[in-house]
C-alpha positions as CSV (number, residue, x, y, z in Angstrom):
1,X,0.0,0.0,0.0
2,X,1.6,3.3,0.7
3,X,4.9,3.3,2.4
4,X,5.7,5.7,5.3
5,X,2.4,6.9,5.6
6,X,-0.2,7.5,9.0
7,X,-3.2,7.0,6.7
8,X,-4.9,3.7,7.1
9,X,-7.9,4.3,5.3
10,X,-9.0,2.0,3.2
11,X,-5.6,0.0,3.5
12,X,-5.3,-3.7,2.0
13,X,-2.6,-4.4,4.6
14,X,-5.3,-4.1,7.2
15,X,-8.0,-6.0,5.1
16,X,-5.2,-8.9,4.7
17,X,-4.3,-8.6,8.5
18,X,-8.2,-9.1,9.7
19,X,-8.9,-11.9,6.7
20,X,-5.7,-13.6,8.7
21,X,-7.0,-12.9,11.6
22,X,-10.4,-14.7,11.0
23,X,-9.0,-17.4,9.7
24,X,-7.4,-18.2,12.5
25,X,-3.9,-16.8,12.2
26,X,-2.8,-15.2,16.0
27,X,-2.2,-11.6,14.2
28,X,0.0,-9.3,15.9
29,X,0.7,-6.0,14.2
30,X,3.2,-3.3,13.7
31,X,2.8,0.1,11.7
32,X,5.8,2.4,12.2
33,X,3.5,5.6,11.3
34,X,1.1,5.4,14.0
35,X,2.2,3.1,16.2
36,X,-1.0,3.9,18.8
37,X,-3.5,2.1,15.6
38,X,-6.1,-0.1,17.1
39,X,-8.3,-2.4,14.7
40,X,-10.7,-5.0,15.6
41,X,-10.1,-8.4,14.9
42,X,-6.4,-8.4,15.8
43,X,-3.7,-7.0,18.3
44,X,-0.9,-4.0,17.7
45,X,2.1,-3.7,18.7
46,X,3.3,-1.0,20.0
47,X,7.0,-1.5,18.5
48,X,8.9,-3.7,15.9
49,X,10.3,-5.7,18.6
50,X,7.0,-6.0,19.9
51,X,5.5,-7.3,17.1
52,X,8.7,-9.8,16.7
53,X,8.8,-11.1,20.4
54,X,6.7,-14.1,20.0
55,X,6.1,-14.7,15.6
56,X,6.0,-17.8,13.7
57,X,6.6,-15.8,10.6
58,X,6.7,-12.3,9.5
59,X,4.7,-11.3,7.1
60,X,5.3,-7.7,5.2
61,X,2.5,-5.7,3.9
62,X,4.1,-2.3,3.5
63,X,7.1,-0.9,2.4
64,X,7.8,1.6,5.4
65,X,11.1,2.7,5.7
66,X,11.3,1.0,8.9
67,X,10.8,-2.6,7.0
68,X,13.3,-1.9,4.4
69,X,15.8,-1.2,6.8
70,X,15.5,-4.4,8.8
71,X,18.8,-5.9,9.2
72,X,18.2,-9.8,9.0
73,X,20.7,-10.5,11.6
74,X,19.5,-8.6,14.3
75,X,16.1,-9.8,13.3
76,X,17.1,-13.0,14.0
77,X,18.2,-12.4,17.4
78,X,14.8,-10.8,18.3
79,X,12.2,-13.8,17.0
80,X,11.9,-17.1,17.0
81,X,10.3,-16.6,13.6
82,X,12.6,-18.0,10.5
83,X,9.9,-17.6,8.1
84,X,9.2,-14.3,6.1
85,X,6.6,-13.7,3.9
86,X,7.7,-10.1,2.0
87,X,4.5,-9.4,-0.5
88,X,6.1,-5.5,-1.0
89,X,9.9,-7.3,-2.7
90,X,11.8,-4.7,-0.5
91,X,14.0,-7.2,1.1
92,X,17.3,-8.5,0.3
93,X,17.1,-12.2,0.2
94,X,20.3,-13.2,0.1
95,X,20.8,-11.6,3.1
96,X,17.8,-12.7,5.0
97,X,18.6,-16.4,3.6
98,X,22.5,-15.9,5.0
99,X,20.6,-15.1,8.2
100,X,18.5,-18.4,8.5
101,X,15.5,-17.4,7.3
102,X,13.4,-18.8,4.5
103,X,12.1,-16.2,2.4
104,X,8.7,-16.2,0.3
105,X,8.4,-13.3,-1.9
106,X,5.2,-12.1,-3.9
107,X,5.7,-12.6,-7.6
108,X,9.1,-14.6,-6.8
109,X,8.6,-18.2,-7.4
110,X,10.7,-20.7,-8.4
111,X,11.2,-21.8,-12.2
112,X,8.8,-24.7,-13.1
113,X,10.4,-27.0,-15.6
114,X,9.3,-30.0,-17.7
């Protein structure tokens, strides 16, 4: 959606964190913009680390700034997560991968043969 922005109107990041959400996935969410955001359905966090603590996976809606600038490594020592799920393509993988995560990126698939 947009990147580095305090408007959540209308936002498809928070339409894909409640359909989560009622599906059953434990959602806990982080917006660097307006960090105070409350939306029913599922929890906020009030920091990064926060929102890291306890995750299976991370999942990235946005592109903030704050994302982009994730260093993998220090990410690592903040989650047991090892599983991230980037649908903006603003991470590096290589670098996540070197870190021990598995990366899933939107539009990034591997090439089907035969």
């Amino acid at each position: 959606y947009k990147p580095d922005v305090d408007d959540l109107r209308e936002s498809p990041a928070v339409e894909l964190a409640g359909l989560m959400a009622r599906e059953g996935a434990e959602v806990r969410a982080f917006e660097p913009n307006k960090p105070q955001a409350a939306f029913h359905g599922f929890r906020t966090a009030a920091s990064l680390e926060e929102a890291l603590r306890e995750a299976e996976v991370i999942v990235i809606l946005v592109g903030n700034r704050e994302f982009r600038q994730m260093d993998p490594k220090a990410t690592a020592g903040m989650t047991p997560a090892r599983t991230v799920v980037d649908l903006r393509g603003i991470l590096n993988r290589k670098d996540w991968e070197a870190a021990g995560f598995g990366v899933s990126t939107l539009g990034v698939g591997d090439r089907l043969t035969g």
